[in-house]
Backbone bond lengths (Angstrom), bond angles and torsions (degrees), N, CA, C in turn:
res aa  C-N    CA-C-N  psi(-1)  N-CA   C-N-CA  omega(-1)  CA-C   N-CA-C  phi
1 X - - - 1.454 - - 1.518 109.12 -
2 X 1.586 117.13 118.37 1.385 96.96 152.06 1.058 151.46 -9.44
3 X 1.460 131.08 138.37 1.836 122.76 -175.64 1.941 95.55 -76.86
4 X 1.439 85.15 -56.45 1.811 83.96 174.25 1.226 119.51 -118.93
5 X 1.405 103.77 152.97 1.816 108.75 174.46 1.602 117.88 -121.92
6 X 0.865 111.49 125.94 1.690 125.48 -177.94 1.414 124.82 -141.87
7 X 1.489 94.21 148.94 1.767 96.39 -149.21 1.749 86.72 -167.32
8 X 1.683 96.09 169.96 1.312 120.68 175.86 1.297 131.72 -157.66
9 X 1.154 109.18 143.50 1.661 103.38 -142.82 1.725 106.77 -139.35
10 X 1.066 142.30 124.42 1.190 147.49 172.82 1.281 122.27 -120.13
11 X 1.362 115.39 67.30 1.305 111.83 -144.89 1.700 128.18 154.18
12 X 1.419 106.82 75.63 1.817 102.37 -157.78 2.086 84.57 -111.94
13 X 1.050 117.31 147.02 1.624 148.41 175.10 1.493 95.32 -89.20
14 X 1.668 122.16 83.59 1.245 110.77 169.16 1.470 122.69 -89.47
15 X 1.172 90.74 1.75 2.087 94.48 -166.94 1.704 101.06 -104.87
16 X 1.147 139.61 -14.21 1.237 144.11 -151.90 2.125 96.09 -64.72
17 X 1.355 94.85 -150.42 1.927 94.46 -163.76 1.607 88.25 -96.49
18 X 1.285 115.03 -28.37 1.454 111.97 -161.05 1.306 108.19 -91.09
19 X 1.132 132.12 -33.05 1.482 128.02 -176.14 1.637 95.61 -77.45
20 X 1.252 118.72 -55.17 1.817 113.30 -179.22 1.195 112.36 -46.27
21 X 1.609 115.05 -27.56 1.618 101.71 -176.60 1.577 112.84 -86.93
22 X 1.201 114.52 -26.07 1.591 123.69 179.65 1.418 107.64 -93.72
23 X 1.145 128.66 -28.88 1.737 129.05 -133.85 1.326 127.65 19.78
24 X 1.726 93.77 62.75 1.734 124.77 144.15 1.368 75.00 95.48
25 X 1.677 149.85 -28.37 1.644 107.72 -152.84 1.379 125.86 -74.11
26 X 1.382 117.18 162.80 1.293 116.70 -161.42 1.504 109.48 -176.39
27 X 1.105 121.45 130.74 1.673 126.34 167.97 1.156 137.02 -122.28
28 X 1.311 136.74 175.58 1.173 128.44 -139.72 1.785 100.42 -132.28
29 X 1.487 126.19 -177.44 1.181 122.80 -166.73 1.409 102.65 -121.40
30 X 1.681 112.61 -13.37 1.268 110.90 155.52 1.520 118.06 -125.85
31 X 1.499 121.75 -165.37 1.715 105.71 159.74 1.391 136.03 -67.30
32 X 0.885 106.40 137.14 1.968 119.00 165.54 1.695 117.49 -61.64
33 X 1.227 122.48 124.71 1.501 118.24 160.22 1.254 96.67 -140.09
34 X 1.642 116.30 108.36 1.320 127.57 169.05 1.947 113.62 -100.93
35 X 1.820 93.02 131.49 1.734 80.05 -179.07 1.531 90.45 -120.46
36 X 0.981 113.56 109.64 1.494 120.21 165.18 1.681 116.99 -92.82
37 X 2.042 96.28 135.27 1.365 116.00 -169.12 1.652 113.81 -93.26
38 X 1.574 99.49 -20.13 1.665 105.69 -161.27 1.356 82.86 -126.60
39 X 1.783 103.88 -176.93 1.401 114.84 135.29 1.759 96.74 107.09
40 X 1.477 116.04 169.33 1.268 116.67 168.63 2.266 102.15 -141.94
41 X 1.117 107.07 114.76 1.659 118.62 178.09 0.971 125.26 -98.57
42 X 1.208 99.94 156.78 1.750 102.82 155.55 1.433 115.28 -132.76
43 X 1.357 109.95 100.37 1.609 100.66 -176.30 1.855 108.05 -86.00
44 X 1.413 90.61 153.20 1.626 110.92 -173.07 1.678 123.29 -105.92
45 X 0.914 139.94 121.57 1.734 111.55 -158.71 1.959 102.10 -155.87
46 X 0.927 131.88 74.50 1.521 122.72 176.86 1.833 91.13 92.16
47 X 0.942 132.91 76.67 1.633 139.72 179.88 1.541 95.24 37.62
48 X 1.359 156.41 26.99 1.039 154.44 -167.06 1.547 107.49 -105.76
49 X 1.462 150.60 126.05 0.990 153.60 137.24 1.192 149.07 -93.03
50 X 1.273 127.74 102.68 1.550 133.92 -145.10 2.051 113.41 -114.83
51 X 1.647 115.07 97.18 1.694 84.08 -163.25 1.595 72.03 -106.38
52 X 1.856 87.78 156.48 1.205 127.96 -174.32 2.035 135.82 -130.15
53 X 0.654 68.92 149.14 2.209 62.63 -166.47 2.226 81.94 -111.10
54 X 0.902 85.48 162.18 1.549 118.19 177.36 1.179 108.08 -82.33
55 X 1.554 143.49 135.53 1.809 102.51 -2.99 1.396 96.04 -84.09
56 X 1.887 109.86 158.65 0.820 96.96 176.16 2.219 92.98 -148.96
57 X 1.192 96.85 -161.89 1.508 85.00 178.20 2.317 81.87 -160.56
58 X 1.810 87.18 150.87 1.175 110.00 -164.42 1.664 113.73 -128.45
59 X 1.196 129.24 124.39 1.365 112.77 175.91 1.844 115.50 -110.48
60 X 1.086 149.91 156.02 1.802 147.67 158.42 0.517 87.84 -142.04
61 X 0.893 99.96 131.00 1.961 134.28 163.31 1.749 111.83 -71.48
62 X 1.486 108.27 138.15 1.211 98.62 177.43 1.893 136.42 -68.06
63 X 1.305 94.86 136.71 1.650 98.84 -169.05 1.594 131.31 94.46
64 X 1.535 92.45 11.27 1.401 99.65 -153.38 1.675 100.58 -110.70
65 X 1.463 156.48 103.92 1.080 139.09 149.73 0.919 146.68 -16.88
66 X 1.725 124.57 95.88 1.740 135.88 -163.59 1.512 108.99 -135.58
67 X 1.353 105.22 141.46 2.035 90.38 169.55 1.547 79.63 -136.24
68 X 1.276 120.67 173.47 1.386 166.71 -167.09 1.100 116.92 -133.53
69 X 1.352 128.86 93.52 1.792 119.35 169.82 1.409 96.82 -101.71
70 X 1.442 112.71 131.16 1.364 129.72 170.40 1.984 103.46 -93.92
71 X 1.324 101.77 152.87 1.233 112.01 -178.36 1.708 101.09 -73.39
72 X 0.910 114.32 133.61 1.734 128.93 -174.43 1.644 111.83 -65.94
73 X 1.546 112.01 -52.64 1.706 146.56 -168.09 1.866 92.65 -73.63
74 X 1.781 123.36 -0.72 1.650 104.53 -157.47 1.545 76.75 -132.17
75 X 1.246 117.13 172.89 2.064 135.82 174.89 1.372 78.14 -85.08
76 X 1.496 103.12 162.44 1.283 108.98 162.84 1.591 98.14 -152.78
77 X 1.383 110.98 145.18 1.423 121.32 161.00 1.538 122.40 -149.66
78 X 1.439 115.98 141.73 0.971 120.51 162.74 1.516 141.68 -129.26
79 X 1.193 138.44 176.46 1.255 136.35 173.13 1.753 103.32 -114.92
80 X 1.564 134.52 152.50 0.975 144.23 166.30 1.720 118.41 -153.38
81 X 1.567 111.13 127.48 1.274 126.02 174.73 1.847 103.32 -112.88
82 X 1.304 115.57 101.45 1.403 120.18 134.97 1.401 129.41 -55.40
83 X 1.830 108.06 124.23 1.526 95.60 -170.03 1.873 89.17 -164.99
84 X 0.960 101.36 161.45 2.069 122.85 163.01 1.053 128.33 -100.95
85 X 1.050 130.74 111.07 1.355 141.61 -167.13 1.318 108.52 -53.94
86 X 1.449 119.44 -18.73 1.859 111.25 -173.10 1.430 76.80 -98.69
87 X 1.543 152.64 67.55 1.345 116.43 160.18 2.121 81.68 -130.98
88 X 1.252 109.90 -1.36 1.476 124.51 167.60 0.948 122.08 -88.99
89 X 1.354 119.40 -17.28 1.748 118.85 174.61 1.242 132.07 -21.88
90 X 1.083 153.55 85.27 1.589 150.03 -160.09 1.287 101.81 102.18
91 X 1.250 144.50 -6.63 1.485 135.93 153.83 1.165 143.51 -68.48
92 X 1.925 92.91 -59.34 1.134 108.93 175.05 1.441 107.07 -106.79
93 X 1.417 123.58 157.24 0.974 147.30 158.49 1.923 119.61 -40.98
94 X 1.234 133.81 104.26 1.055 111.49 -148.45 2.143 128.44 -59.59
95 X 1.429 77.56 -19.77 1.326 101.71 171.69 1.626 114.26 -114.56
96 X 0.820 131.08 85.82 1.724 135.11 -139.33 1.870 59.58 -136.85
97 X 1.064 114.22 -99.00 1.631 120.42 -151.06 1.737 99.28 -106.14
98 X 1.203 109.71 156.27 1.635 118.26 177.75 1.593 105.47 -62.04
99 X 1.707 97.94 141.09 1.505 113.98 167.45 1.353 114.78 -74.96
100 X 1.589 118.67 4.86 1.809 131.55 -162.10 1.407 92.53 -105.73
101 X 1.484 88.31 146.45 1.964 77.35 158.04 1.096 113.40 -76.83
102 X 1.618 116.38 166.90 1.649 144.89 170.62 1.255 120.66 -129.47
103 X 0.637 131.07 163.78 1.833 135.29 160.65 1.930 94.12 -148.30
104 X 1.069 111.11 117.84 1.867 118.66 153.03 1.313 108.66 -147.18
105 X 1.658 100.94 149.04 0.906 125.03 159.62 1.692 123.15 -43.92
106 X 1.289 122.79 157.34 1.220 143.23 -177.16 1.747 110.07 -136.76
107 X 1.394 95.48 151.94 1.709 102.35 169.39 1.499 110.65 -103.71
108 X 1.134 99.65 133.34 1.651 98.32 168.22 1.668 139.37 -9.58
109 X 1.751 89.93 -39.22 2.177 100.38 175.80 1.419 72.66 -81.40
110 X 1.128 128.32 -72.87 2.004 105.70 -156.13 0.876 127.28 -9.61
111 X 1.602 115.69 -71.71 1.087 159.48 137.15 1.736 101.86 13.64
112 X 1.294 89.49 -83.87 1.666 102.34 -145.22 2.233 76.18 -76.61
113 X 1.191 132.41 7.87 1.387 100.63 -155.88 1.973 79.36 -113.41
114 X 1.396 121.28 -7.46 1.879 127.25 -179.55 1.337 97.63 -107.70
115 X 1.695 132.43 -18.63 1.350 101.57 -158.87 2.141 99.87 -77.25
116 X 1.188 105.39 -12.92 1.609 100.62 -164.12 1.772 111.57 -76.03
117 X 1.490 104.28 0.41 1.044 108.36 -163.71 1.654 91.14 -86.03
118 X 1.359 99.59 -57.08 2.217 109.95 176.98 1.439 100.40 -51.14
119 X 1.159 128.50 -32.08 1.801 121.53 -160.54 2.133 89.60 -77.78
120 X 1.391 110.43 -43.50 1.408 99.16 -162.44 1.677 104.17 -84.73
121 X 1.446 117.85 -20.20 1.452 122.28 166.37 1.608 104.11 -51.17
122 X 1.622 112.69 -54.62 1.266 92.43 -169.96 1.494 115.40 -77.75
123 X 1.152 137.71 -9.34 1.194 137.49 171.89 1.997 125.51 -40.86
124 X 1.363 106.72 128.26 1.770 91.13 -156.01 1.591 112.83 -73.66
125 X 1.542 149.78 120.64 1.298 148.37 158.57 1.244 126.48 -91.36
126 X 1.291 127.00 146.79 1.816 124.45 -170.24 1.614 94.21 -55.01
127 X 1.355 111.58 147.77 1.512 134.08 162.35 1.235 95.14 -5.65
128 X 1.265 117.74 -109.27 1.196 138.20 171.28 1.482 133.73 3.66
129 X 1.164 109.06 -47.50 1.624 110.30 -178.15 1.733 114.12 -121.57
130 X 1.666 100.70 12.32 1.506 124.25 -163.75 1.393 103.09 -60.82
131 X 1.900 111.13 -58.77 1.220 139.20 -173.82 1.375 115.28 -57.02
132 X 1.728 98.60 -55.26 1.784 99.95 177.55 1.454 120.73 -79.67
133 X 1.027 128.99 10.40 1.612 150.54 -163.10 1.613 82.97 -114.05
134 X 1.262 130.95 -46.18 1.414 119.27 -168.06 1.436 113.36 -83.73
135 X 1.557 112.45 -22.95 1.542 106.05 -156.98 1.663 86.15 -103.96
136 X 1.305 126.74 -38.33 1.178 84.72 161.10 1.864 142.10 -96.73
137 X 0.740 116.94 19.29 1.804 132.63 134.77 1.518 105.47 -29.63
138 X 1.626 97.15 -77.75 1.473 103.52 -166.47 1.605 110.73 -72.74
139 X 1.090 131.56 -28.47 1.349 117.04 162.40 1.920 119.23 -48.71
140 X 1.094 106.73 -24.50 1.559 104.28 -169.56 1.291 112.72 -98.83
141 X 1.876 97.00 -21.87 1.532 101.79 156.79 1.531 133.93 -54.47
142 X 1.443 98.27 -54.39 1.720 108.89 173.18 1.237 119.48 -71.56
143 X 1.421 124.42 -6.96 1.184 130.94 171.64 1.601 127.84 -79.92
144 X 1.815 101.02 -34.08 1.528 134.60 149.45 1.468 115.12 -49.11
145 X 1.534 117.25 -53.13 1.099 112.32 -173.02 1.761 123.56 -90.36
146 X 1.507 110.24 -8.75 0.988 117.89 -172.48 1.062 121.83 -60.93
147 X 1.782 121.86 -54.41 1.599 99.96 174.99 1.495 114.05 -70.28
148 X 0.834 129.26 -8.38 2.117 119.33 175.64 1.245 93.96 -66.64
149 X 1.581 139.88 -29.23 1.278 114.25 -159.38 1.553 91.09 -96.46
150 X 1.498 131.00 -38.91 0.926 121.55 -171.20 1.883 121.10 -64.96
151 X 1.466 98.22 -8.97 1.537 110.35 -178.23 1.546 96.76 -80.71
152 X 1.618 135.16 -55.54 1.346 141.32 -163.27 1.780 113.88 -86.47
153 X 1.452 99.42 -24.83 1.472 98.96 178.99 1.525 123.82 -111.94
154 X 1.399 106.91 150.51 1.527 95.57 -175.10 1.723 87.51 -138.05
155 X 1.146 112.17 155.31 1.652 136.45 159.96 1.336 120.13 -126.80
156 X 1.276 116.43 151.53 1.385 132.70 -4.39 1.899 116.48 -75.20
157 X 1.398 112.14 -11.32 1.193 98.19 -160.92 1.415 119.26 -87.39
158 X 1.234 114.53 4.20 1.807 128.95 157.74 2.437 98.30 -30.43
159 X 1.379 70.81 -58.46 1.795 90.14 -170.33 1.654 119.92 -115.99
160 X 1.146 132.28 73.82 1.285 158.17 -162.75 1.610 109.22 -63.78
161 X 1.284 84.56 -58.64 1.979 109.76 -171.97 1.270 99.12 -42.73
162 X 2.051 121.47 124.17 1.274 133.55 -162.44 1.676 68.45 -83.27
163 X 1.149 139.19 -83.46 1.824 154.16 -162.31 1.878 76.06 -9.23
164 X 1.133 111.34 -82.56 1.528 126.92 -148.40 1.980 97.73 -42.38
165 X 1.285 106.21 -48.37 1.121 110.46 -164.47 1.757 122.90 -69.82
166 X 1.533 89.09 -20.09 1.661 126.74 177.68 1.524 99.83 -57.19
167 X 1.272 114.78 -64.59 1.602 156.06 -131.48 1.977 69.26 -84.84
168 X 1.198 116.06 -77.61 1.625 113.72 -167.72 1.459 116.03 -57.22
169 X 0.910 101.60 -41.99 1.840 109.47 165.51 1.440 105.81 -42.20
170 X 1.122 111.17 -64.44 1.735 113.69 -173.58 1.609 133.69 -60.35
171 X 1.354 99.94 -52.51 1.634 136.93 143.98 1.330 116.01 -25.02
172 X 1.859 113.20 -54.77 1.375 106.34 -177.99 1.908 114.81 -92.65
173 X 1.509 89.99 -19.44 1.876 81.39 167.90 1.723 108.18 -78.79
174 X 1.354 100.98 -18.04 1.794 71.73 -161.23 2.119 98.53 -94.79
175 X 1.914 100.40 13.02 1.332 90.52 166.29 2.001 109.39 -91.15
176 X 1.497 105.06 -2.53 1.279 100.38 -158.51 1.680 86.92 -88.94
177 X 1.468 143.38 -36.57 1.307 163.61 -145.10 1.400 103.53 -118.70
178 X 1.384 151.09 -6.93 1.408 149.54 -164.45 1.555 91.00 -59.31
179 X 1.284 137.82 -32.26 1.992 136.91 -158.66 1.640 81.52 -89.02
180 X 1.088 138.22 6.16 1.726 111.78 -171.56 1.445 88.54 -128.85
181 X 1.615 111.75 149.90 1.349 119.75 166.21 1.714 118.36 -59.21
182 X 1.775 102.83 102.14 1.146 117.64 168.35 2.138 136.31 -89.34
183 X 0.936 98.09 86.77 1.725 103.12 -179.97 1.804 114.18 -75.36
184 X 1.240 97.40 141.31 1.679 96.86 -166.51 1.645 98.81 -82.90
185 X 1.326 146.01 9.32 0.970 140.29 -98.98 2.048 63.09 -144.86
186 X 1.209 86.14 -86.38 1.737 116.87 159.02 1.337 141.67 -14.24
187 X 1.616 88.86 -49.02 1.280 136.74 170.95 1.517 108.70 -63.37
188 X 1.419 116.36 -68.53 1.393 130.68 -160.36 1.506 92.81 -61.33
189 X 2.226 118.18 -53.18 0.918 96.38 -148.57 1.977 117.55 -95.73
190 X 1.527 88.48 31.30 1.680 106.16 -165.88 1.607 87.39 -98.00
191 X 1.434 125.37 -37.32 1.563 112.44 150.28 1.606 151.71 -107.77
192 X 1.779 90.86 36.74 1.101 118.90 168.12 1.655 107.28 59.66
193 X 1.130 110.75 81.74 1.419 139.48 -173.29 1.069 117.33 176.55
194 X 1.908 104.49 157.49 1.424 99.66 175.53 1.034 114.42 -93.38
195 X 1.405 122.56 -169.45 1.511 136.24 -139.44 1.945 79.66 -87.96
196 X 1.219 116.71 -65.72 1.267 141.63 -173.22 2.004 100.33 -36.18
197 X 1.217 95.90 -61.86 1.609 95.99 -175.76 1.389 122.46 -82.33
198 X 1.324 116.57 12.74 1.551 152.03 157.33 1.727 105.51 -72.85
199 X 1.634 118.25 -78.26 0.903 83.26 179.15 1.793 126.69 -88.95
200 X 1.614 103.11 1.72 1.773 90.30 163.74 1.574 116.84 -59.88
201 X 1.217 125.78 -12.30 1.582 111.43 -157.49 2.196 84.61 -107.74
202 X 0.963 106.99 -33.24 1.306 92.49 174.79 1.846 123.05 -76.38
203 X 1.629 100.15 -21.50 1.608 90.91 153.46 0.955 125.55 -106.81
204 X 1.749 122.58 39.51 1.348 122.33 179.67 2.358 93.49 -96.62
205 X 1.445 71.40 -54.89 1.928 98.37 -173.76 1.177 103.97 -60.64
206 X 1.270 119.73 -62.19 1.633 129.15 -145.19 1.801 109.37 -93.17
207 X 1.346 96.28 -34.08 2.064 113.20 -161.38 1.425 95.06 59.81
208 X 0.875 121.65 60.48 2.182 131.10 158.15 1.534 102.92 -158.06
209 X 1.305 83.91 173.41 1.722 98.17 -172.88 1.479 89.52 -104.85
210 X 1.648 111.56 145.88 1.461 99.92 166.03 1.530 128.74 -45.34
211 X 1.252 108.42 -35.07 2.116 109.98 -171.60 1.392 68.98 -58.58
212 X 1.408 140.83 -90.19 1.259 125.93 -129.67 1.331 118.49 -74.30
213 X 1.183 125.82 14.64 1.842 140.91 146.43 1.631 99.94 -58.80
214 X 1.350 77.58 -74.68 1.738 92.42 -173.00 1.740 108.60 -17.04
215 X 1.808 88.56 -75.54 1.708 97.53 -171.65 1.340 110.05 -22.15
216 X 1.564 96.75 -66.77 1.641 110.96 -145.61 1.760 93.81 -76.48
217 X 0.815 145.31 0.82 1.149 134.86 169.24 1.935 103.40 -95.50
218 X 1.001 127.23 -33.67 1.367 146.31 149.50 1.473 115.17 -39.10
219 X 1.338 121.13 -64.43 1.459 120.91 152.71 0.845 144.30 -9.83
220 X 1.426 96.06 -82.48 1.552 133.58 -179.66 1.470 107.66 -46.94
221 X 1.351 113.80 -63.45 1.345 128.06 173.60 1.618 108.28 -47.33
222 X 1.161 125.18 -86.75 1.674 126.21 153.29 1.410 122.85 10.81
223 X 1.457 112.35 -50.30 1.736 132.81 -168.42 1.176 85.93 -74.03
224 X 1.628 125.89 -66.23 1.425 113.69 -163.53 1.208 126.05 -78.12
225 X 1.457 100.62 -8.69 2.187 105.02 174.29 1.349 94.81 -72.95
226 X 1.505 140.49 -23.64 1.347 132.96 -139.88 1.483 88.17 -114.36
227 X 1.289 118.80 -43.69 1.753 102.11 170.97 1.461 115.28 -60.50
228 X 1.446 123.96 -12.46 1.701 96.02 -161.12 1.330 78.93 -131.14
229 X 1.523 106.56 26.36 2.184 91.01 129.52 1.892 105.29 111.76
230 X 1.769 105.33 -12.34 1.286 116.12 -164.61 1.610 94.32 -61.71
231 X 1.559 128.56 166.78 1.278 134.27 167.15 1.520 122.27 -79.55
232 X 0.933 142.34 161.47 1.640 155.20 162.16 1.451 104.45 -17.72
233 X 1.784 103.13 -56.26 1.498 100.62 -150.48 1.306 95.37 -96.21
234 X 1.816 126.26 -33.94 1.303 114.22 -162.55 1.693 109.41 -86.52
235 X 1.581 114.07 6.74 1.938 137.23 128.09 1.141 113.66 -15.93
236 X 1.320 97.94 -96.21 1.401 131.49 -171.31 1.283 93.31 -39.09
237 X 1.637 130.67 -79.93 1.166 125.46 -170.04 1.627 127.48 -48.37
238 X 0.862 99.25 -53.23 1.836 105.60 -173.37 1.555 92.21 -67.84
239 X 1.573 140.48 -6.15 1.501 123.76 156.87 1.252 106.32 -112.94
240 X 1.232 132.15 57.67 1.586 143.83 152.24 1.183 114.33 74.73
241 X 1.592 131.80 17.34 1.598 113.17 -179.99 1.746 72.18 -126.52
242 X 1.371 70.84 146.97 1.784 127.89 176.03 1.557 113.57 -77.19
243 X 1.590 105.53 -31.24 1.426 121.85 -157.48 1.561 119.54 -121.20
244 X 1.324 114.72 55.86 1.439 126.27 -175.78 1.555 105.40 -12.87
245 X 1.640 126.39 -88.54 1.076 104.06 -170.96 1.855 137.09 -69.49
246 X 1.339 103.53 26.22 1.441 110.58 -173.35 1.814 89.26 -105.25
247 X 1.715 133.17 -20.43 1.308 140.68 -179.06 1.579 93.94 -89.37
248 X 1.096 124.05 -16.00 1.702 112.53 -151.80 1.511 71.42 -103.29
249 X 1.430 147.67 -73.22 1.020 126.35 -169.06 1.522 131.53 -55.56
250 X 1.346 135.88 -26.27 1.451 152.52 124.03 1.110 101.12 -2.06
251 X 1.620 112.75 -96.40 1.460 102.83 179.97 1.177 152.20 -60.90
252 X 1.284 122.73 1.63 1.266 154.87 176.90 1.418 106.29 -90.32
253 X 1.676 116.90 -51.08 1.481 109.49 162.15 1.423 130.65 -63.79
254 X 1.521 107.08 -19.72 1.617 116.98 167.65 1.281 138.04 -73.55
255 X 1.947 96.00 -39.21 1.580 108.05 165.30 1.264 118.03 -122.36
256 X 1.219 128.81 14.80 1.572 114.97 168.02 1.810 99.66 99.95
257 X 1.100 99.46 -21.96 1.773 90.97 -159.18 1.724 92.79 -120.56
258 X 1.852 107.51 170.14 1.068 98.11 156.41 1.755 128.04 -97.05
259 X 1.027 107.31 -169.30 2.031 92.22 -176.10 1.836 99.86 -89.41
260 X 1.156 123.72 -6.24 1.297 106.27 154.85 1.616 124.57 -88.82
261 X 1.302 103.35 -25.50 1.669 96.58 155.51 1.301 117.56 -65.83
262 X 1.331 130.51 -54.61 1.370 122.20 -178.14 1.366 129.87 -60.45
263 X 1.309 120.29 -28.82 2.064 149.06 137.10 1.697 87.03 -24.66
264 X 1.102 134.93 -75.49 1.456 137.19 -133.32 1.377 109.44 -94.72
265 X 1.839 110.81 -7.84 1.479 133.29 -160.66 1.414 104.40 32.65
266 X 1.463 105.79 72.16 1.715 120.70 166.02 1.581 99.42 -124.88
């Protein structure tokens, strides 16, 4: 897998089967930095709601459940760099920008003074110098953007809600532990709660039940062992089931396919 991924998009499918059944949320295996040029949003992030007019710039944290509804009636465009914060080590400052999400606004010079940084990220380089050509880009990016965020954003009290803060606590152990057999049972009482107010606080924040965190963070992971060639079973294992065909049906109920079709990109 790539160190980073970057892309641009004018153009999100809000009505399709999958966004109606979730409403769009979804996370990622590393961080989000979205710089949007057009468009009018509302990003969603840990029960948090942020609406926004263009330009604007967006951060998620990795592992964490967020959707974005863009206004339908407006253009919309954006820029996005997937990336890990340890792949900046010695660049950036460790606290250069918040580990929380954000969404703020930007002014037009902002704007026009970060977008050249995404235009030359996406630009194509041999293997080889693709990665380090990107990370440092993006180091000078977050370094660009850092004091604007530190001028518009403040922590902790952006996000107050003990629930919300609960919700990330949980979220980020069970992204650090997803390869080990996880029980919600276990779960609840490793942060001193019950099973019951486990999953109320994850469909208060999130709209999912924790198992179905779990999965999709389980998945996700899965997709990318299965592109770079890993087998069915040694899958299954490195995302915590014991029981190949009890994962092969899982994922098959998640994506339509089985993980040797999706291995074979059929």
């Amino acid at each position: 897998m790539a160190q980073y991924f970057v892309d641009t998009q004018d153009y999100v499918d809000q009505n399709n089967d999958w966004w109606r059944s979730v409403g769009g949320f979804h996370q990622h295996r590393q961080d989000e930095l979205v710089l949007i040029r057009d468009g009018s949003s509302a990003m969603t992030c840990l029960g948090e709601t942020i609406h926004l007019e263009a330009p604007a710039v967006a951060f998620y944290p990795h592992n964490i459940p967020h959707t974005q509804r863009n206004d339908p009636d407006k253009p919309y465009f954006r820029h996005r760099i997937q990336y890990s914060a340890s792949q900046l080590d010695g660049m950036v400052p460790m606290n250069a920008i918040p580990r929380d999400f954000f969404a703020i606004s930007l002014t037009g010079e902002e704007y026009a003074r970060l977008v050249p940084f995404m235009d030359l990220m996406l630009a194509e380089q041999p293997n080889e110098t693709q990665d380090e050509r990107r990370r440092h880009l993006l180091a000078i990016l977050l370094i660009e953007l850092a004091p604007i965020v530190a001028e518009r954003f403040r922590a902790p009290e952006h996000n107050p809600h003990t629930e919300s803060r609960q919700v990330l606590a949980i979220c980020q152990y069970i992204g650090a532990h997803y390869n080990e057999p996880l029980h919600l049972e276990s779960l609840a009482r490793r942060f001193f709660i019950s099973r019951a107010k486990l999953d109320r606080l994850f469909r208060s924040v999130l709209g999912m039940t924790p198992g179905a965190y779990l999965l999709d963070i389980r998945v996700g992971y899965a997709k990318s062992f299965l592109m770079d060639g890993v087998s069915v079973q040694e899958t299954a294992m490195r995302c915590g089931y014991t029981n190949v065909g009890y994962f092969i049906r899982l994922f098959r109920r998640y994506t339509g396919m089985t993980p040797a079709n999706y291995r074979n990109g059929k």
